[in-house]
KOLDOKOL-258683 format. One record per residue: residue number from 1; residue in one letter; y, z, x of N, C-alpha, C, O, CB in turn. Coordinates in Angstrom, 3 decimals. Glycine has a CB too. Example, Ala and Ser with C-alpha at 12.3 -4.5 7.8 and 13.67 -1.06 7.14 Angstrom:
    nr   rest         nY         nZ         nX        caY        caZ        caX         cY         cZ         cX         oY         oZ         oX        cbY        cbZ        cbX
     1      a     -5.690      7.800     13.190     -4.500      7.800     12.300     -3.300      7.800     13.200     -3.319      8.465     14.236     -4.473      9.046     11.308
     2      s     -2.250      7.080     12.850     -1.060      7.140     13.670      0.030      7.870     12.900      1.138      8.039     13.409     -0.598      5.725     14.084
// end
This chain:
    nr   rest         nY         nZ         nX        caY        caZ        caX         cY         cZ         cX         oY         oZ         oX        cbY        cbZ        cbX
     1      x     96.730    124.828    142.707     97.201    123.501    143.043     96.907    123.166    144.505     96.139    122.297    144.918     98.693    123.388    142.762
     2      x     97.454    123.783    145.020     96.889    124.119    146.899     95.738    123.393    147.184     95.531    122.380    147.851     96.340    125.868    147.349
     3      x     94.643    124.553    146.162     93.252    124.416    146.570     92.822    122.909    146.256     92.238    122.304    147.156     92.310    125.510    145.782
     4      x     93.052    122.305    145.131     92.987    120.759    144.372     93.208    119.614    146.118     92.535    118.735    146.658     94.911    120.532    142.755
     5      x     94.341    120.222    146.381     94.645    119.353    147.362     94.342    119.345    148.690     94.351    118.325    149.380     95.650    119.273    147.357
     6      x     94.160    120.083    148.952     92.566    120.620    150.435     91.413    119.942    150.131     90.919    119.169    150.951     91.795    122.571    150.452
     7      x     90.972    120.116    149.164     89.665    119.348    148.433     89.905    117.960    148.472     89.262    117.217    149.214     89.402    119.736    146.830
     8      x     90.700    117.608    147.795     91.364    116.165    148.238     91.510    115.754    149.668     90.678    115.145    150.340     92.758    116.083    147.754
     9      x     92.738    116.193    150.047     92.594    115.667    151.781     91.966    115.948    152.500     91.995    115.135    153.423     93.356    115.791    152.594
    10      x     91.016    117.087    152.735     89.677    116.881    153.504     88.491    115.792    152.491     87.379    115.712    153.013     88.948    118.676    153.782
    11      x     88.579    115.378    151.792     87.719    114.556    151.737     88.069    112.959    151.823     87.171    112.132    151.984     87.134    114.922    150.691
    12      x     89.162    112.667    151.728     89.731    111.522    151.879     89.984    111.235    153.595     90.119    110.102    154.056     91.037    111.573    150.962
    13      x     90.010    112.208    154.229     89.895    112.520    155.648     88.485    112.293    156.191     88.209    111.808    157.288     90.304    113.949    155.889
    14      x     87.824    112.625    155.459     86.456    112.499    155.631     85.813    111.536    155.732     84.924    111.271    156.540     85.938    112.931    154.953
    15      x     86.391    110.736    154.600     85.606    108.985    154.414     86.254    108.599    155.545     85.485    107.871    156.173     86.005    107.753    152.860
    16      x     87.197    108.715    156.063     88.565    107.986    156.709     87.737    107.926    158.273     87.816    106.978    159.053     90.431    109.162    156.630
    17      x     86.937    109.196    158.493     86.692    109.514    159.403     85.147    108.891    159.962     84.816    108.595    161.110     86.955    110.771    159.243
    18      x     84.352    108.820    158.664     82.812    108.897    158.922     82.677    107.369    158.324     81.684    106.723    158.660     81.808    110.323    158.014
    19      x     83.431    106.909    157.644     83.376    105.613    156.851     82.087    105.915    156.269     81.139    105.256    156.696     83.461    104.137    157.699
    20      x     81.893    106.686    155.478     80.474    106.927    154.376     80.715    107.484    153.334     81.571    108.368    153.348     79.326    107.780    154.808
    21      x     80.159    107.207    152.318     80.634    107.836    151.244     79.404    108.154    150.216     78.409    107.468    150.447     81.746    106.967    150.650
    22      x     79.309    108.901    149.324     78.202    109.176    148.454     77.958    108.735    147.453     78.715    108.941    146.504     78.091    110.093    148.176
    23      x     76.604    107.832    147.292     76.106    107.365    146.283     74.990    107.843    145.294     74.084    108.460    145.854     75.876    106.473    146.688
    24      x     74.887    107.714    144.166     73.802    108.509    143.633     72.595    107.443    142.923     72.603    106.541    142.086     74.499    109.610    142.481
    25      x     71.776    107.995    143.621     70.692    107.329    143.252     69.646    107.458    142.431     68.675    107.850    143.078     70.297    107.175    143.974
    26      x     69.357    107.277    141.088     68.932    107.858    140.027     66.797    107.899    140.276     66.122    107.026    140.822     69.735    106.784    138.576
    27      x     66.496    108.694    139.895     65.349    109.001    140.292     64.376    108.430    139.486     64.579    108.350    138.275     65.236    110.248    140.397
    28      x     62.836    107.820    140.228     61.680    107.236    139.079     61.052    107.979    138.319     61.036    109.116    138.791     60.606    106.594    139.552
    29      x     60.631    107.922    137.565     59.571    108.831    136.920     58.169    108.053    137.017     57.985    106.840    136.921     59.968    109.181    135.278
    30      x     57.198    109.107    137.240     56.116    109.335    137.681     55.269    108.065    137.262     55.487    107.863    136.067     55.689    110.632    137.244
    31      x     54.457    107.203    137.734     53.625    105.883    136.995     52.486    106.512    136.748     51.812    107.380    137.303     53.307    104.422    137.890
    32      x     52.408    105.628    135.419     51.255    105.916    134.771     50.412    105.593    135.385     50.677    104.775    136.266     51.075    105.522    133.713
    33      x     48.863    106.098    135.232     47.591    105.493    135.753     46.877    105.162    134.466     46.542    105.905    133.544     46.699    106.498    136.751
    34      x     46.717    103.765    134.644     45.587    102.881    133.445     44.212    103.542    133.275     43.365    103.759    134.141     45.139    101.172    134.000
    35      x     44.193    103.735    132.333     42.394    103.900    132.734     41.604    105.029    131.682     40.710    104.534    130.996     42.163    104.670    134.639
    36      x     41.803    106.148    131.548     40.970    107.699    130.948     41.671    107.679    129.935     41.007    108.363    129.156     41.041    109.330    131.780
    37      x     42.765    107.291    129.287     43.328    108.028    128.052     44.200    108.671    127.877     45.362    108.348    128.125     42.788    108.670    127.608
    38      x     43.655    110.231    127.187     44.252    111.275    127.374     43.794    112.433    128.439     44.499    113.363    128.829     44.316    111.663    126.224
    39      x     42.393    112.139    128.827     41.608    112.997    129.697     43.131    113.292    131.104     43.724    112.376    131.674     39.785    111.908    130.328
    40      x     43.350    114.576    131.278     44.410    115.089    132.353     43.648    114.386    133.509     42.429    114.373    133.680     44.639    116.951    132.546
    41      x     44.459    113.895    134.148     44.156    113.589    135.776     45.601    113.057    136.418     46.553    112.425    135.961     42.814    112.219    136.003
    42      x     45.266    113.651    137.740     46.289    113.914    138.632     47.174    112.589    138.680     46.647    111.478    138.739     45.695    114.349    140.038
    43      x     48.947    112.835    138.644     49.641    111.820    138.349     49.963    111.582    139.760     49.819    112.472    140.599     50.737    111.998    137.325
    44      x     50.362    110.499    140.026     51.270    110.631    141.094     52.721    110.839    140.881     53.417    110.216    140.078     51.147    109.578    141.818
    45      x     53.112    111.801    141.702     54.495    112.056    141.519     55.732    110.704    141.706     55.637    109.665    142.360     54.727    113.213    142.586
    46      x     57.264    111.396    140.557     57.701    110.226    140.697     58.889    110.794    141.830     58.765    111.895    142.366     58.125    109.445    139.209
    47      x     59.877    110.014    142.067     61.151    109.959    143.033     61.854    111.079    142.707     61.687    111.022    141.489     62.116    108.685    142.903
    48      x     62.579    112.150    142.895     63.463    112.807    142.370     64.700    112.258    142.321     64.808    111.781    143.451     63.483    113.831    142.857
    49      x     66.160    111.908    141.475     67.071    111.912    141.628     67.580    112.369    142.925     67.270    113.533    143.179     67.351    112.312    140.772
    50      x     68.382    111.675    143.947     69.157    112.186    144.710     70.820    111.306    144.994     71.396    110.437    144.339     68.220    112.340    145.883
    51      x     71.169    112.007    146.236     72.699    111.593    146.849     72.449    111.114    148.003     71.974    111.837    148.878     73.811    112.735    147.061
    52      x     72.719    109.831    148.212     72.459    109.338    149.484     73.959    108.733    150.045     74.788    108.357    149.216     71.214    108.190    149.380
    53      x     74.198    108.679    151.255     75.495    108.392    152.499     75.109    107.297    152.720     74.137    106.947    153.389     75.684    109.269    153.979
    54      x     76.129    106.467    151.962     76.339    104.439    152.667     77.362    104.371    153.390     78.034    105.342    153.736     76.730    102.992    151.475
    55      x     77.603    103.021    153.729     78.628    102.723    153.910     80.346    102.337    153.266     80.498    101.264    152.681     78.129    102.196    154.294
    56      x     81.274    103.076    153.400     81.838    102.665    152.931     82.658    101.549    153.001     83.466    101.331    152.098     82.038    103.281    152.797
    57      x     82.525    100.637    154.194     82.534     99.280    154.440     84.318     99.237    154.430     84.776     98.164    154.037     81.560     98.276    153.174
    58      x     85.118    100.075    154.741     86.760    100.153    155.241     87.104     99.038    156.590     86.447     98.606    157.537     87.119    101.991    155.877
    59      x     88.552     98.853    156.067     89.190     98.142    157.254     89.908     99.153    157.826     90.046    100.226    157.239     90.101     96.907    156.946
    60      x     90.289     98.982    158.689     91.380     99.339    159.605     92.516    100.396    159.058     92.959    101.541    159.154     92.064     98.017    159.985
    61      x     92.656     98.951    158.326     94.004     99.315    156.866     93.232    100.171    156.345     93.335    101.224    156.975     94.570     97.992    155.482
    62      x     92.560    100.244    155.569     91.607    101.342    154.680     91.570    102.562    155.127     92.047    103.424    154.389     90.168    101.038    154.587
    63      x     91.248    102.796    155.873     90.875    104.033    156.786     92.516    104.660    157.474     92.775    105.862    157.534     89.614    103.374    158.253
    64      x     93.377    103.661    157.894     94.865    104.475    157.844     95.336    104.753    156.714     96.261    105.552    156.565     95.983    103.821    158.409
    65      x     94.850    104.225    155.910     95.504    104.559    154.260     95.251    106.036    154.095     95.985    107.020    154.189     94.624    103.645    152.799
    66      x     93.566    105.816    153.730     92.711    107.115    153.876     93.533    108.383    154.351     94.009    109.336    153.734     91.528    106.861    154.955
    67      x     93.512    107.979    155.854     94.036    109.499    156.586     95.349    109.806    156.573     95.670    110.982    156.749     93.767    109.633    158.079
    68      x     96.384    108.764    156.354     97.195    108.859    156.021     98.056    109.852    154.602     99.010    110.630    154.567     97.075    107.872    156.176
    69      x     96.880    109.163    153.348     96.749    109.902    152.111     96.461    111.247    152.421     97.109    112.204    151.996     95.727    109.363    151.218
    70      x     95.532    111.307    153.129     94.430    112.764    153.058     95.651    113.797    154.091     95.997    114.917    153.714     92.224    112.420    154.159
    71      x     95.998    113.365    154.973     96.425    114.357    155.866     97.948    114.340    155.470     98.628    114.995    156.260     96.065    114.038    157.472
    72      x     98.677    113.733    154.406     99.695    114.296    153.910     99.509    115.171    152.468    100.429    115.863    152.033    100.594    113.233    153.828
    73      x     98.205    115.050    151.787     97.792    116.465    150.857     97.955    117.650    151.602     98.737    118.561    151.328     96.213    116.537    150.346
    74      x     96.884    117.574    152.918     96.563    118.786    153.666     98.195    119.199    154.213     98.179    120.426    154.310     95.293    118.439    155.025
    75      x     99.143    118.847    154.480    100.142    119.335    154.856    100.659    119.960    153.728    100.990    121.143    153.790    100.888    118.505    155.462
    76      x    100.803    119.116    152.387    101.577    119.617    151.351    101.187    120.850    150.924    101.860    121.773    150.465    101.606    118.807    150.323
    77      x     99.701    120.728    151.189     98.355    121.910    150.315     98.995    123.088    151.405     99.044    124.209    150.898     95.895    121.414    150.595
    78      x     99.438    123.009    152.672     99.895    123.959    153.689    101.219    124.408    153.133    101.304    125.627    152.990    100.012    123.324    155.182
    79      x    102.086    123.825    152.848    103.333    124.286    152.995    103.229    124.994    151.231    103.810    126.026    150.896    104.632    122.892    153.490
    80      x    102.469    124.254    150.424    102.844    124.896    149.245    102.119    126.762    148.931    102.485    127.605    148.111    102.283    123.686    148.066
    81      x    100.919    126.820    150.077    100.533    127.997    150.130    101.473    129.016    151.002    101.489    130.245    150.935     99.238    127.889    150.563
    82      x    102.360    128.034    151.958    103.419    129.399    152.369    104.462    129.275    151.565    105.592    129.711    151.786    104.067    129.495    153.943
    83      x    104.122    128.720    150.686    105.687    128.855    149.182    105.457    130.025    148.455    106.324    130.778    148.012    105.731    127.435    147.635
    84      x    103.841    130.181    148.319    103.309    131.163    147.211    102.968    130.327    145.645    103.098    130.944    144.587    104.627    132.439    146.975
    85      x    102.507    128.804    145.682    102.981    128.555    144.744    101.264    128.200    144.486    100.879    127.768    143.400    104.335    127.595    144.697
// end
């Protein structure tokens, strides 16, 4: 449970902090070239799938929410690991 909530408030701490957040950006596949058929010739490669850092476009308010949220997990995630729980 601890661990759930470390994971949580460092990352809600995180946006809070960097105002960015992760988007996923789905990848092209390779374009065809018109022309030979079936005869093999060199494709051009396509985009790979990736994760790219935007903006997360927060107010003020947003971002105290944020750290607010996040850095009362990280306390709880603290005290409940010196509970043993």
């Amino acid at each position: 449970m601890s661990l759930v909530l470390i994971l949580l408030g460092a990352a809600l701490v995180a946006v809070a902090l960097f105002n960015k957040v992760p988007r996923y950006v789905p990848g092209r596949p390779p374009a065809p070239r018109p022309g030979r058929g079936s005869v093999a010739t060199a494709r051009h490669p396509g985009v790979p799938p990736r994760v790219r850092l935007v903006s997360a476009r927060l107010t003020e308010q947003g971002r105290a929410l944020l750290t607010a949220v996040g850095g009362s997990a990280l306390i709880v995630a603290f005290f409940l690991t010196l509970s043993g729980v």
